[in-house]
PQR file of N, CA, C, O and H, with PARSE charges and radii, in Angstrom:
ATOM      1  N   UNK A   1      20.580   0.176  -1.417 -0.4000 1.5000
ATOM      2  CA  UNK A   1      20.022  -1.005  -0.739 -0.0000 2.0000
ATOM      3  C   UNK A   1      19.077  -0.562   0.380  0.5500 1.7000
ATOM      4  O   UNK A   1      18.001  -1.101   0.639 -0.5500 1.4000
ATOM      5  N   UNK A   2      19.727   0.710   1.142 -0.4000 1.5000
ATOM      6  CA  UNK A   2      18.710   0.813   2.212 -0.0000 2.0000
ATOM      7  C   UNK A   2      17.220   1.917   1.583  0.5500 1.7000
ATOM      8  O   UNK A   2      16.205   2.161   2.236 -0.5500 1.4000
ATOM      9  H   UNK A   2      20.601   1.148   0.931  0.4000 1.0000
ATOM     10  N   UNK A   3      17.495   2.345   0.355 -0.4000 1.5000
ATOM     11  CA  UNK A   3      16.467   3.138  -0.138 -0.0000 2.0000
ATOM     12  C   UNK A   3      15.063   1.244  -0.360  0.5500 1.7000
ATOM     13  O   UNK A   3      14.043   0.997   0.284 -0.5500 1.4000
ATOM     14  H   UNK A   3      18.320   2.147  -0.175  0.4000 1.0000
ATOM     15  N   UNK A   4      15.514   0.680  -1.126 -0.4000 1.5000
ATOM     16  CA  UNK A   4      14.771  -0.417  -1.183 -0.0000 2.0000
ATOM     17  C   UNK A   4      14.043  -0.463  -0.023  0.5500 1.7000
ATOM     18  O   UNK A   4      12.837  -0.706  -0.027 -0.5500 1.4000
ATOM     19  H   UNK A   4      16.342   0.881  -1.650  0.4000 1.0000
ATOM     20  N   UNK A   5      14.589  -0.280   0.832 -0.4000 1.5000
ATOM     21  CA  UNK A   5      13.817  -1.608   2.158 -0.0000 2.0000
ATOM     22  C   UNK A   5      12.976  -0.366   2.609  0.5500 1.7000
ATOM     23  O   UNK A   5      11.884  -0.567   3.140 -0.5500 1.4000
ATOM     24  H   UNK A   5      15.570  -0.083   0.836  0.4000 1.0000
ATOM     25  N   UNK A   6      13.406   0.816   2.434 -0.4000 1.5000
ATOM     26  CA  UNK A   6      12.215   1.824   2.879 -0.0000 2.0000
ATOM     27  C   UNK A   6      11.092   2.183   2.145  0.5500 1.7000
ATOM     28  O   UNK A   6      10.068   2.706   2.586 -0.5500 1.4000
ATOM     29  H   UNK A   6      14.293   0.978   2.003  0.4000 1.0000
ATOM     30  N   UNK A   7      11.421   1.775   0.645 -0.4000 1.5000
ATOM     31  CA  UNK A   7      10.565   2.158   0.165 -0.0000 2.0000
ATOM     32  C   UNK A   7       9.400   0.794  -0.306  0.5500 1.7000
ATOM     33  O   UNK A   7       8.280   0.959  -0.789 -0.5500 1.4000
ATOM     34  H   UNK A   7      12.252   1.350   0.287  0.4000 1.0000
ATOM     35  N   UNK A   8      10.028  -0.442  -0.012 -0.4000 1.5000
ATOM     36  CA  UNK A   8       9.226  -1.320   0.860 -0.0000 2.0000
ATOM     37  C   UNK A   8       8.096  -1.236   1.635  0.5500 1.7000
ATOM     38  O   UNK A   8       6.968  -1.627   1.334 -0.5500 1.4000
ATOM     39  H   UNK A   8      10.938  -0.576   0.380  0.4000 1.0000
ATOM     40  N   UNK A   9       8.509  -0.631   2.789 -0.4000 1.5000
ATOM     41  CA  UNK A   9       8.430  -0.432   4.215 -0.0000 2.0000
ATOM     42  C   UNK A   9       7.140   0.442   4.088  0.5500 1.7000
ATOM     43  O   UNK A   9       6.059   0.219   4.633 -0.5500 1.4000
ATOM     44  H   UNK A   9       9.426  -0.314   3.033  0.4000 1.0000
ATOM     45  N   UNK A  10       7.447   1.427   3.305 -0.4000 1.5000
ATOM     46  CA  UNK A  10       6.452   2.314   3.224 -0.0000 2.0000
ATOM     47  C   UNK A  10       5.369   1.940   2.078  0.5500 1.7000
ATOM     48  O   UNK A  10       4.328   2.596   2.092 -0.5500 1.4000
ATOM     49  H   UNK A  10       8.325   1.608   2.862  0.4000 1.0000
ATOM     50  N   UNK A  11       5.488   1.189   1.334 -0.4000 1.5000
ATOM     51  CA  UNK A  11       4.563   1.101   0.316 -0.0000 2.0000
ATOM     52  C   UNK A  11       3.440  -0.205   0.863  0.5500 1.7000
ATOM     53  O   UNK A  11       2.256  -0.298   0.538 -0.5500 1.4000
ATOM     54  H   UNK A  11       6.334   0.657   1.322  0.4000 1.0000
ATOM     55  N   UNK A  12       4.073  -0.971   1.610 -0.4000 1.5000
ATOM     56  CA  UNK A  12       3.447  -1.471   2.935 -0.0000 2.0000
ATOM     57  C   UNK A  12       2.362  -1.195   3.386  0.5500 1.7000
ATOM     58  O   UNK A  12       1.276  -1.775   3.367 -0.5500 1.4000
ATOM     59  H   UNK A  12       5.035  -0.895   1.874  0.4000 1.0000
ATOM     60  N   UNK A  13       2.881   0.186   4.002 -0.4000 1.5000
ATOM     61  CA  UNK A  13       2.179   0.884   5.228 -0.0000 2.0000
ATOM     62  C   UNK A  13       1.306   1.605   4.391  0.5500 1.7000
ATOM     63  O   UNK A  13       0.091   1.475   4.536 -0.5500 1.4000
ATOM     64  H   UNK A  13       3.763   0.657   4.018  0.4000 1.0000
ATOM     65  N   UNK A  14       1.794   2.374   3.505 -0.4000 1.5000
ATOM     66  CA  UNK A  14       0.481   3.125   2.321 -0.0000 2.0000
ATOM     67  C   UNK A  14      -0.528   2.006   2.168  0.5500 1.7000
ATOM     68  O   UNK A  14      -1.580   1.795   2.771 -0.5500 1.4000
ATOM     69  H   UNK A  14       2.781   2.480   3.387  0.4000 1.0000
ATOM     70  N   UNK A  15       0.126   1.298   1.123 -0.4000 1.5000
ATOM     71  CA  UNK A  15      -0.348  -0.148   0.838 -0.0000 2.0000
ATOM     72  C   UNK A  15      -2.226  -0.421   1.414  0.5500 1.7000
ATOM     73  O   UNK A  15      -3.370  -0.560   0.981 -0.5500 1.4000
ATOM     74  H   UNK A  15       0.981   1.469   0.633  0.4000 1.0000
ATOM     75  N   UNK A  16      -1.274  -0.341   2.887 -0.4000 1.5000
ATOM     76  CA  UNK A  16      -2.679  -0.991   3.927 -0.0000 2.0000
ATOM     77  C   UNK A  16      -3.961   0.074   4.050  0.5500 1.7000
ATOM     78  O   UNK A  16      -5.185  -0.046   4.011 -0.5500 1.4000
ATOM     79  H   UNK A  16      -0.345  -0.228   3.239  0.4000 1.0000
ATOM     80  N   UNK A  17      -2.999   1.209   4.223 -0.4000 1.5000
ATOM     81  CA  UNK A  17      -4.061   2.474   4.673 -0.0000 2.0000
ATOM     82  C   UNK A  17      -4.814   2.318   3.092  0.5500 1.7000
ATOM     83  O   UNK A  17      -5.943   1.833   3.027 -0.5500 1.4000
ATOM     84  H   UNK A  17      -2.004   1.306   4.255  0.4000 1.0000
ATOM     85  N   UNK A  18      -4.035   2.802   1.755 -0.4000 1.5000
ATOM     86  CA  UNK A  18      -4.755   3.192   0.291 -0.0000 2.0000
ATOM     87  C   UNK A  18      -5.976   1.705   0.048  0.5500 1.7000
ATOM     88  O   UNK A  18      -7.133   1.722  -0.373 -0.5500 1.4000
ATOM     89  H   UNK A  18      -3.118   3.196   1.808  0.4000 1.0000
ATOM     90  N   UNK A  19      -5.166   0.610   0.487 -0.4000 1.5000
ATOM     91  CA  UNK A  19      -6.060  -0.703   0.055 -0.0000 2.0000
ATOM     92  C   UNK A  19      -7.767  -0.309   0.795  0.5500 1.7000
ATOM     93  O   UNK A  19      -8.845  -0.436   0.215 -0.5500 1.4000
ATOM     94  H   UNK A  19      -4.226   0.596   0.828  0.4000 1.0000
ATOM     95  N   UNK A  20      -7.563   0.115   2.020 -0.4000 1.5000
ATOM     96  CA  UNK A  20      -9.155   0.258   2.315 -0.0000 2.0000
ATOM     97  C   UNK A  20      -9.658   1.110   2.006  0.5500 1.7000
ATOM     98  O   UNK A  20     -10.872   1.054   2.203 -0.5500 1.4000
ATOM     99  H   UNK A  20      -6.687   0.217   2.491  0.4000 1.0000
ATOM    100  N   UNK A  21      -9.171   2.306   1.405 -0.4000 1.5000
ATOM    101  CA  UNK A  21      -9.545   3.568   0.564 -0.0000 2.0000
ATOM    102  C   UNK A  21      -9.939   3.362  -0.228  0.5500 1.7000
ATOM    103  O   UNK A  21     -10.938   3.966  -0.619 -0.5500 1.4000
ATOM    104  H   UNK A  21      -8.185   2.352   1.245  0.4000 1.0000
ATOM    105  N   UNK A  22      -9.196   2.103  -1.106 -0.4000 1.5000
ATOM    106  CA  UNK A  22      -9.709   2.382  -2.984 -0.0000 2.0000
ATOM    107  C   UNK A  22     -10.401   1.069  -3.035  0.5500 1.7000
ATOM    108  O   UNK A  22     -10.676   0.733  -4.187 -0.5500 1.4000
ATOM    109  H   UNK A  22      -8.384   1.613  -0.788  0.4000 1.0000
ATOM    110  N   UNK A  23     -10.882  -0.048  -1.797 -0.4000 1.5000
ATOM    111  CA  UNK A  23     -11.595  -0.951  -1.800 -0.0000 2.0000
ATOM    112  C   UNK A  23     -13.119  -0.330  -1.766  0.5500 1.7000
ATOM    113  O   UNK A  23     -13.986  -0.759  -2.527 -0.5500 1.4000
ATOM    114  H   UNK A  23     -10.659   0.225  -0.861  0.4000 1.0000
ATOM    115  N   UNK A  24     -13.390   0.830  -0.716 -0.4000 1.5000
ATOM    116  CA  UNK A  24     -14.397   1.560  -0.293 -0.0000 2.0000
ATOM    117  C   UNK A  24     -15.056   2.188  -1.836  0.5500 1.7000
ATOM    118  O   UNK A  24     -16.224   2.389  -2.171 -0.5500 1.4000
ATOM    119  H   UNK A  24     -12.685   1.178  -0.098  0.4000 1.0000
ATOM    120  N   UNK A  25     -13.833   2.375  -2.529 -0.4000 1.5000
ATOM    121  CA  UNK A  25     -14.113   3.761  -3.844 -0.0000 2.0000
ATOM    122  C   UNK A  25     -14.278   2.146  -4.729  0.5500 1.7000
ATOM    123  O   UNK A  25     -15.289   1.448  -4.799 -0.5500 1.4000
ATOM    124  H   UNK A  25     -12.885   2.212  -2.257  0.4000 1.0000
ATOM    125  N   UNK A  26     -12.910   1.890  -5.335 -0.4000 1.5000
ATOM    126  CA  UNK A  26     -12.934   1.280  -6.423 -0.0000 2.0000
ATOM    127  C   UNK A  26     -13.572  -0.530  -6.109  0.5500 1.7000
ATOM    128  O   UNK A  26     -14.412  -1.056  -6.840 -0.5500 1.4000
ATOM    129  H   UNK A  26     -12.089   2.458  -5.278  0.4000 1.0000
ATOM    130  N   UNK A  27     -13.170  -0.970  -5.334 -0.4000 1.5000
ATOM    131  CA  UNK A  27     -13.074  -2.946  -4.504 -0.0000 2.0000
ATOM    132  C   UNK A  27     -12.656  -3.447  -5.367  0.5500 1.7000
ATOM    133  O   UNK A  27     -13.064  -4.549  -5.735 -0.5500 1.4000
ATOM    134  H   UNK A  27     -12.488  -0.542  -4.741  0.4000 1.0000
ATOM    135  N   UNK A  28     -11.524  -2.665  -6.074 -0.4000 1.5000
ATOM    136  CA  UNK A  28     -10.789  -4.051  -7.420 -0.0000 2.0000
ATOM    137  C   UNK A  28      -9.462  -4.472  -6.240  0.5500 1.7000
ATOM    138  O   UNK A  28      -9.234  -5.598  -5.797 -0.5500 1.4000
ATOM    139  H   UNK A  28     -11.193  -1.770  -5.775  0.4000 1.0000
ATOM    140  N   UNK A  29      -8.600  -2.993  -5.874 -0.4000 1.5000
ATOM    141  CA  UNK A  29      -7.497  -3.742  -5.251 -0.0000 2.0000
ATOM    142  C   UNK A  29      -7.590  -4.588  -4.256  0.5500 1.7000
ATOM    143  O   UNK A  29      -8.075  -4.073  -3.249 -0.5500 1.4000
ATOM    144  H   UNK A  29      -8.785  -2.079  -6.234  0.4000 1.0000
ATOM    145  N   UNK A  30      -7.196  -6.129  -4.121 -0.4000 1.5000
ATOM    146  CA  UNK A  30      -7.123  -6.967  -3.000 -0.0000 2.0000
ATOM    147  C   UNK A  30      -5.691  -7.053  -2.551  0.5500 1.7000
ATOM    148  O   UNK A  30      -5.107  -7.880  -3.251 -0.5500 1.4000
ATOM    149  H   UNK A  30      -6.802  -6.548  -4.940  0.4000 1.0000
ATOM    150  N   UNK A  31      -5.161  -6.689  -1.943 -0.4000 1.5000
ATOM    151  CA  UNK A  31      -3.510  -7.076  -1.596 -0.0000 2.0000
ATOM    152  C   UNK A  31      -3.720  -7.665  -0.371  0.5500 1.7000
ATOM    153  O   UNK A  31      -2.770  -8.111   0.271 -0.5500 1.4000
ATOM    154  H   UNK A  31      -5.635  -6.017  -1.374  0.4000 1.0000
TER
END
């Protein structure tokens, strides 16, 4: 249960940082 919420937590935080990465490269992902 607590693996969930971290790996949540972190896919989140990737999430935000990778979304303006692969918007810059690719601009398909919108999350």
């Amino acid at each position: 249960m607590k693996t969930q919420i971290t790996v949540a937590q972190v896919i989140q935080s990737v999430g935000r940082s990778s979304a303006a990465t692969l918007e810059r490269g690719s601009g398909h992902v919108k999350s």
